[in-house]
Every structure is written in structure tokens, then in C-alpha cells.
C-alpha positions in Angstrom: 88.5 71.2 98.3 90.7 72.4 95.9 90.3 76.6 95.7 93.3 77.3 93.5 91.1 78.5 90.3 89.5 80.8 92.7 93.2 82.3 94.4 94.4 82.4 90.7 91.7 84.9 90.1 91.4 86.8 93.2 95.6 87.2 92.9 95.0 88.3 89.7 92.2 91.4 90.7 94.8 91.7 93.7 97.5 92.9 91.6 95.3 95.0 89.6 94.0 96.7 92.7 97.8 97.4 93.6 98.7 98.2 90.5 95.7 100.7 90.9 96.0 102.0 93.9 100.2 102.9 93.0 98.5 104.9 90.1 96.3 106.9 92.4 98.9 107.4 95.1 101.7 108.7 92.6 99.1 110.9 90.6 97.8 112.8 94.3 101.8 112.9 95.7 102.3 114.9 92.4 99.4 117.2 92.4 100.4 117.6 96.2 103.6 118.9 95.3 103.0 120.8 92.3 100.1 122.8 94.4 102.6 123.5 96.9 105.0 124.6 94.4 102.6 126.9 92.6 101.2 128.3 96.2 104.3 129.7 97.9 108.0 131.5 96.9 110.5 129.0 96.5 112.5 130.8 99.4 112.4 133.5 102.2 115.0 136.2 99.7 112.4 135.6 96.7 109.5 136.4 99.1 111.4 139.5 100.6 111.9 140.8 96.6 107.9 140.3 96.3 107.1 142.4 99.5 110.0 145.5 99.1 108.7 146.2 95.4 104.9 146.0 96.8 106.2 148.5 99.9 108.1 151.0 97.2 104.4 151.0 95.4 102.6 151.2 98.1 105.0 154.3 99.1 104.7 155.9 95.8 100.4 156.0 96.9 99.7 153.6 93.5 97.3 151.3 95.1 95.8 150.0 91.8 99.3 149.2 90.9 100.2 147.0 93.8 96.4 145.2 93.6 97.6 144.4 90.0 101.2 143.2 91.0 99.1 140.7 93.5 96.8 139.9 90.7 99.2 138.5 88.2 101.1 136.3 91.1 99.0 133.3 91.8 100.9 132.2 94.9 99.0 132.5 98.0 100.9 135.5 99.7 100.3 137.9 96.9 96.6 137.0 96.4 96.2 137.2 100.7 97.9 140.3 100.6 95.2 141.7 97.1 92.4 140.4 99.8 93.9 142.4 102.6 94.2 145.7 100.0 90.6 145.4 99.1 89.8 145.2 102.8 92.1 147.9 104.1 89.1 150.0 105.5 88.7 147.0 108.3 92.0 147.5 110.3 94.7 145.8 110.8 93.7 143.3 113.4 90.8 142.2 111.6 92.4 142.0 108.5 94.5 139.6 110.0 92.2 137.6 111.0 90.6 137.4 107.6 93.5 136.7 105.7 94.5 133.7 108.2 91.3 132.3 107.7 91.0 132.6 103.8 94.8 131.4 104.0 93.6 128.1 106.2 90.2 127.6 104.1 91.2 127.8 100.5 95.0 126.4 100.7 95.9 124.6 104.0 92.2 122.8 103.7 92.7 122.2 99.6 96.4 120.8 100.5 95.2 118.4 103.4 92.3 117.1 101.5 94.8 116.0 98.7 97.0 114.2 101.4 94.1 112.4 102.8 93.5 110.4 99.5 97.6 109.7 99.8 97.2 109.0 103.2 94.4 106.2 102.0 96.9 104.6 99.7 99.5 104.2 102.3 97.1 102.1 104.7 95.1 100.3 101.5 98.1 99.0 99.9 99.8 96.8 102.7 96.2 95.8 103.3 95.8 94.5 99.6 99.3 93.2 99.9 98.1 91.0 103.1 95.4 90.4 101.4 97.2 88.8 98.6 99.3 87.0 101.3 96.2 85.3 102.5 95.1 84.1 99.0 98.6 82.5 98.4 98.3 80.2 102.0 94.8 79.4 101.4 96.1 78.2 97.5 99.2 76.3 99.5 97.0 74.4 102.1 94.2 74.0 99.7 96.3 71.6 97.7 97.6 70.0 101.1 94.6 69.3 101.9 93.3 67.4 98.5 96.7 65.4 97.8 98.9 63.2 99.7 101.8 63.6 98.0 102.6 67.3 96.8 105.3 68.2 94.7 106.6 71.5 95.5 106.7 73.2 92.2 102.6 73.0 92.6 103.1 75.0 95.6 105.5 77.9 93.7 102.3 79.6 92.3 100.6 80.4 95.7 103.9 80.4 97.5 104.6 83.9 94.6 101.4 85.3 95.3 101.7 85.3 98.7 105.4 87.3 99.1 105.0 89.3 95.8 102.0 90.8 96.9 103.5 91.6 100.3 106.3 93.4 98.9 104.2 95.5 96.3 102.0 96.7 98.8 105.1 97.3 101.2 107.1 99.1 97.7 104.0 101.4 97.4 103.8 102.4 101.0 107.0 103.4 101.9 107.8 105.5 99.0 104.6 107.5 99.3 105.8 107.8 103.5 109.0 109.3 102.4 107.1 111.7 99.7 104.0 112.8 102.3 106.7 113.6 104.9 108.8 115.9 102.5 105.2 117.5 101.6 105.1 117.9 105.4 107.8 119.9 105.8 107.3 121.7 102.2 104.1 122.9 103.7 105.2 124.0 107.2 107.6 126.5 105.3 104.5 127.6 103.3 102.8 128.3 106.7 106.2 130.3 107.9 106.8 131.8 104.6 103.0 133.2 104.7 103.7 134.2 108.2 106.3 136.3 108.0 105.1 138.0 104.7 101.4 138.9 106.3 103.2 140.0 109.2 105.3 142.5 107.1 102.3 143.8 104.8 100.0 144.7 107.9 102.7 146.4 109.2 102.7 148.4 105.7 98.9 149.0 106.4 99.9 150.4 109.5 101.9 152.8 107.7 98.9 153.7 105.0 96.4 154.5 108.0 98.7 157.1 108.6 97.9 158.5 105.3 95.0 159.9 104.7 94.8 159.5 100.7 95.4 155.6 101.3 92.6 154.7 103.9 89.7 154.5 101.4 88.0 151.6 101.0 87.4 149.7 97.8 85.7 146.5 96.5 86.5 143.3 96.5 88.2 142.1 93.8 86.8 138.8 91.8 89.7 137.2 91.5 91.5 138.1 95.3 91.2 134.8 96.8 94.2 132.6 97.9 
């Protein structure tokens, strides 16, 4: 039986799909990377300017001051640290352990659910490429199967499908590797970046325990979360 209406159309919603699925998978490496770029400082000497002018205000005994310099900074350090302020009255160690938690819930979690979708598109397109691959052969052997004598420019059609849809899927997953790995490493430098800089602002807490016109507690803050 000749199938080759039916491979014609199924290669057709195949490249759709992959032309789909490339879409998707670009769109979420991009959101990726712009949430990493709007979540931490772009380096370790920017971070370090963040945290001395927060530790001169701090020194100076303004704390409504530094809760609004970590209000208008929407990266994830500044709003931790805002968190941390408004939770002073805790202690150190468990403010620690509630700013690594908020830190791992509402931008490692956010960040790795994002990847996950790009994660699908790497695995789905070589699959739809394959899948494309197996349409062409069925097309091929299909008309092998119905006609003695074949020419092969009959064959060309299903012969295409088969390695153009192999090489799309393979064009679409190995770029969005590449990118996922760079987001990798972008977001293991968040992690350290965070690190150091909660490290560095409980030790300023430790310093405001130590005086007595700083240890009051306040409220949490509406809009303190990372």
C-alpha cells in the first residue's frame, strides 16, 4: 500500500511541531537568562558597593533608610537582606536559616522550574526529528513496495523528510545544551554571589545586637520577598 499522502502530511505537522517546539525552547532560554540577570549583581565588586553603602547606613543607626535602599533593588540579595532587617529580632542563626530558605523557594525553585520546560525541548526535539526520520523510510519503502521499477527522484521527497527532520531536531537541541549549560554556571555564581553577601550582612547584625537602639523588632514588610 502506498502511504505517501499520509507521510506527506504527518512530515508536514512534524515540522510544525519543530518549528514549535524551537519557539518554546528559545522563548524559556531567554526568560531564563533575563531572570538571572535581573536576580543577582553582575559581579562580586558591584555586590561589595551594594553591601559597604548598606553597612555605612546601618552604622549611621538609619534603619528605615537601609529597608528602603533594599526596597528599590529588586535583585535577590537586597530584598534577602530587607527580609533579614524586618526579622532582626530572630537572631542571627535563624535568620540565616530563613533567608536560605526564602532564597531556595522563590528564586532557585522559580529558575529551575523555567529550565525544566527547556530541559523538555532538548529531549522532544530529536524525538520529533526521529520521528520525522521514520515517516521518510516508511514513504521510501512504501513506494518499493507498490512499484517494480522506481525512479529515484520519487524517492527524494521521503528521502528529505527523513535527514531534514533529523538535523532540525539535532539544530534545536544542541544550541539550547550550550545555552542551559551557560545558565548553569550563570546561576552557581548567583548562589556564591548570595553567599558571600548573606554571610557579610549577618555579620552586620552581629554588630547591631550589640546596640541596643538597633535590636527592635519591626514588621514585615509587603514587598520583602526575594
Amino acid at each position: 500500500m502506498d502511504i505517501t499522502a499520509i507521510t506527506q502530511v504527518a512530515g508536514i505537522v512534524d515540522y510544525c511541531a519543530l518549528a514549535l517546539v524551537a519557539l518554546w525552547g528559545a522563548f524559556c532560554v531567554i526568560m531564563v537568562w533575563r531572570r538571572v540577570n535581573q536576580t543577582r549583581f553582575r559581579s562580586e565588586l558591584e555586590q561589595e558597593r551594594f553591601l559597604d553603602q548598606l553597612e555605612e547606613v546601618l552604622a549611621s543607626g538609619n534603619l528605615e533608610q537601609a529597608r528602603q535602599l533594599c526596597n528599590e533593588d529588586p535583585r535577590a540579595l537586597p530584598q534577602l537582606i530587607d527580609l533579614g532587617l524586618a526579622n532582626r529580632h530572630l537572631g542571627p542563626s535563624r535568620i540565616r536559616n530563613l533567608l536560605i530558605d526564602r532564597f531556595q523557594r522563590d528564586v532557585l525553585a522559580d529558575l529551575e522550574y523555567r529550565l525544566s520546560w527547556v530541559a523538555t525541548v532538548i529531549k522532544a526535539a530529536p524525538m520529533l526529528g526521529l520521528f520525522g526520520t521514520v515517516l521518510g523510510m516508511m514513504g521510501a519503502f512504501s513506494k518499493l513496495a507498490v512499484q517494480k521499477n522506481v525512479e529515484p527522484n520519487l524517492l527524494a521527497n521521503d528521502i528529505s523528510l527523513a535527514l531534514i527532520t533529523t538535523a532540525l531536531g539535532l539544530a534545536i537541541a544542541i544550541p539550547l545544551v550550550l545555552a542551559t549549560a551557560s545558565i548553569n554556571v550563570r546561576i552557581r555564581k548567583l548562589e556564591d554571589l548570595v553567599g558571600t553577601g548573606l554571610n557579610r550582612f549577618l555579620e552586620m547584625l552581629r554588630g547591631m545586637a550589640r546596640e541596643p537602639g538597633l535590636s527592635r523588632p519591626v514588621g514585615v514588610a509587603g514587598g520583602s520577598g526575594a
